[in-house]
N, C-alpha and C positions, 0 to 999 in steps of 0.2 A: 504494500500500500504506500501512495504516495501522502512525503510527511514533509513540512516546513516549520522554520525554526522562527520562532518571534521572541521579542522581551517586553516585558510585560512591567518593569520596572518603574514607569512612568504613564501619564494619560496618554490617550492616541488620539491623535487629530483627528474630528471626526468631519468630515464634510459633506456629509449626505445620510438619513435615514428615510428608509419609505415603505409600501409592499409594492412590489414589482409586479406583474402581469403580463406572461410571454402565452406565446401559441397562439396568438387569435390569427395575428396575419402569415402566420408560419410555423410553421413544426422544428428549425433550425434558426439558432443562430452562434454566431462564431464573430466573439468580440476580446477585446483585453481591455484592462487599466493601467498604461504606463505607468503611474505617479502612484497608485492607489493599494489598500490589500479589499478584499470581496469579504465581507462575513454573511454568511447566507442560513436561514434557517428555512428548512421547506416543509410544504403542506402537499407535496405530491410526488407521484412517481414518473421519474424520467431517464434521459440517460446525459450524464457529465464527461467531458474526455478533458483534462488537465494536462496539458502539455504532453500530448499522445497516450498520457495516461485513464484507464476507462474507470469511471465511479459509477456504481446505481444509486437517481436517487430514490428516497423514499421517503412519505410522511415521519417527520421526527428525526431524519437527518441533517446536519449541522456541517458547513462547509466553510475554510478557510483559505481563499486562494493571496497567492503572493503577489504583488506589482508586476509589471511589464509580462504578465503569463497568460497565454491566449489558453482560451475556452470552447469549447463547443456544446451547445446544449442541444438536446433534441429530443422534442415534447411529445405528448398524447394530449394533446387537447392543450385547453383554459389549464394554466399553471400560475399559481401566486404563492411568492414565500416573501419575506422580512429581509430584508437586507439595509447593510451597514457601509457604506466607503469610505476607508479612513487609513492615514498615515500613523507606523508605530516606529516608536523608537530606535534607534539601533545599535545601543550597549545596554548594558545590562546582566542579567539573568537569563541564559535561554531557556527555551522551550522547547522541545520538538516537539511540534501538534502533527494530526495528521492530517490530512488537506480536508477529508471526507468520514467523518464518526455519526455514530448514531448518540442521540444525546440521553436516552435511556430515562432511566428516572430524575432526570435533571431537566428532563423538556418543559414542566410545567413551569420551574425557575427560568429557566431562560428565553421561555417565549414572555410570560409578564417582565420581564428585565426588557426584550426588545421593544416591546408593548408601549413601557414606559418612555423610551426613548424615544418610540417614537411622535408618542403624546406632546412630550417637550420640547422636542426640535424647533419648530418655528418659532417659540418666544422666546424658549431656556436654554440653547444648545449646548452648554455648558452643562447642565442637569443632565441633557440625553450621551454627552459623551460621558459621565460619571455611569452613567448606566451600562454604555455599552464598554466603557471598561470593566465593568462587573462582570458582566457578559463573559468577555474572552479570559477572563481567571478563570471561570467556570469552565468554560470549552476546553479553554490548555488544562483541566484536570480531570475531562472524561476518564472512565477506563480508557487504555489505550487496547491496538492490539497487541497480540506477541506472548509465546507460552507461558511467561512468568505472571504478566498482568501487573506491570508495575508502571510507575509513574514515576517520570522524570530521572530513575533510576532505582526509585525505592520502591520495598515491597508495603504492598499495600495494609499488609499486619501491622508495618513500622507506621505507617501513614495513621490508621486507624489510633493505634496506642497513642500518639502524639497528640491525634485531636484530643481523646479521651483524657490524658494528665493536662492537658491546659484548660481544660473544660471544668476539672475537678481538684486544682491544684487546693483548694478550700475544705476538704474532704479525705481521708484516712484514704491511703491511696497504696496496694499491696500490687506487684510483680505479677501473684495469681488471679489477680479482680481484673487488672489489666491487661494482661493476657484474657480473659476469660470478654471482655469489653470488642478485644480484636480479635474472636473467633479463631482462636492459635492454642496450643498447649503453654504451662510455664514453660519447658527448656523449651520450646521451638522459638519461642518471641524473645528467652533469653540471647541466642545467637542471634535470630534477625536482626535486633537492636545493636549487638556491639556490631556488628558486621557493616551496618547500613549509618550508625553514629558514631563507631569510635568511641563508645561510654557505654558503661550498664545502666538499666534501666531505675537504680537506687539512683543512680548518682545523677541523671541527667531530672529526676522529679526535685532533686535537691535544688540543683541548679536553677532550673526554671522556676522554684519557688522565692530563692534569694533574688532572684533578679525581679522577681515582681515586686517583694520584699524593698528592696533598694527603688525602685520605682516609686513606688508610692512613698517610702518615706519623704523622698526628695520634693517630689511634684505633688504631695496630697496633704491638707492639715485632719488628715483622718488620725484618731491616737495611734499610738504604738502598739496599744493590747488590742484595738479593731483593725491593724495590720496583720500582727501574726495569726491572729484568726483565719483571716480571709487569705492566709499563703499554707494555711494547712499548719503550724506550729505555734496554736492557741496556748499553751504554756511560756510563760514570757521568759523563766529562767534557761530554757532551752532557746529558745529564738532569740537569746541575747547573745549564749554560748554559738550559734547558725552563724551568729551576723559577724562577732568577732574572727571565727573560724574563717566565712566566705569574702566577708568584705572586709577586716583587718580594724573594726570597727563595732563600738556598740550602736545600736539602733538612733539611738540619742547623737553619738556624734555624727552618724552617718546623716542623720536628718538635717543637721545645722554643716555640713560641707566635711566630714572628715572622708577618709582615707575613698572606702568606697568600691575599689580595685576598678573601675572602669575601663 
């Protein structure tokens, strides 16, 4: 399957949102966007050739084609999908997306994303590209294909356990609960993790908790005992021992500019 790389790092230019409607005076058409990338979400079945490359489409698939790339469409009738023209950045974070995915249970999110966008365009267009950047973070994190099923590199256990300790870093948070969250054994999620982060899974919950931990102390006048709470180490004599440990620093002086380890 044909795959292109985007970053996602920043907004993207957007210069056009609409629904399109092809097939009335033709069954074919064969265009490009020099300037532009195509985000396309369809409501029907047809057939895409991407730079000699062949896509079926179909209801609930999601297309991202690259600038200067010639197209050919060829319809069965009245066709209307959602479409985006718009310039993205070019450093960054890659992505490999693949040109042509089905958006699965992610379609109802992304057609109200497009929705909106396209609601906004004419007075807000700055709202409608907030949207359809939303959009393509979602797109660039379909399932991908490929035997593993992973994303951007990682396994989707690691991806799952991730969301699940930042979702819950407030919450008694065990290896087995979290394993058991990402549909994995404890030892299978214990490898995946170091393999895919370079850390175990104690240690990187620790991490993520100090660092919210140090966040908020900095940037919030919430107390210190309704900090540790909300980072999972609601016992203050421990989370003063965390803070010294991680940040070189009691919570107290971390708040007023000490050490902080940044």
């Amino acid at each position: 399957m044909l795959e292109t790389v985007v970053c996602l790092d920043e907004p993207p230019v957007v210069t056009s949102v609409g629904v399109a409607v092809h097939g009335l005076a033709g069954d074919t058409d064969v265009f490009r966007l020099p300037d532009l990338w195509q985000l396309h979400l369809y409501q029907y079945a047809a057939d895409l050739t991407v730079d000699g490359t062949h896509h079926a489409i179909r209801p609930g698939r999601v297309s991202l084609v690259p600038p200067a790339t010639t197209v050919r469409y060829r319809y069965r009738g009245r066709s209307e999908h959602l479409y985006a023209h718009l310039s993205l950045p070019t450093t960054g974070q890659p992505h490999t997306v693949p040109v042509m995915q089905d958006a699965g249970p992610e379609l109802p999110v992304l057609s109200a994303q497009m929705l909106q966008a396209l609601a906004a365009w004419p007075s807000t267009p700055v709202r409608a590209a907030a949207e359809i950047w939303a959009t393509l973070w979602r797109v660039a994190h379909l399932n991908p294909p490929g035997p593993q099923g992973r994303r951007d590199g990682q396994h989707p256990a690691v991806n799952a356990a991730l969301a699940h300790i930042e979702a819950h870093l407030a919450d008694p948070l065990t290896v087995p609960g979290i394993a058991r969250a990402a549909r994995v054994s404890h030892n299978h999620l214990t490898r995946l993790f170091r393999a895919h982060t370079g850390t175990t899974v104690i240690a990187y919950v620790r991490q993520r908790r100090i660092a919210r931990a140090r966040h908020l102390l900095r940037e919030s006048t919430l107390s210190i005992s309704a900090i540790a709470t909300q980072v999972g180490i609601p016992d203050l004599q421990a989370f003063n021992k965390a803070c010294r440990r991680e940040l070189g620093a009691s919570p107290r002086a971390v708040r007023h500019g000490g050490d902080g380890r940044r």
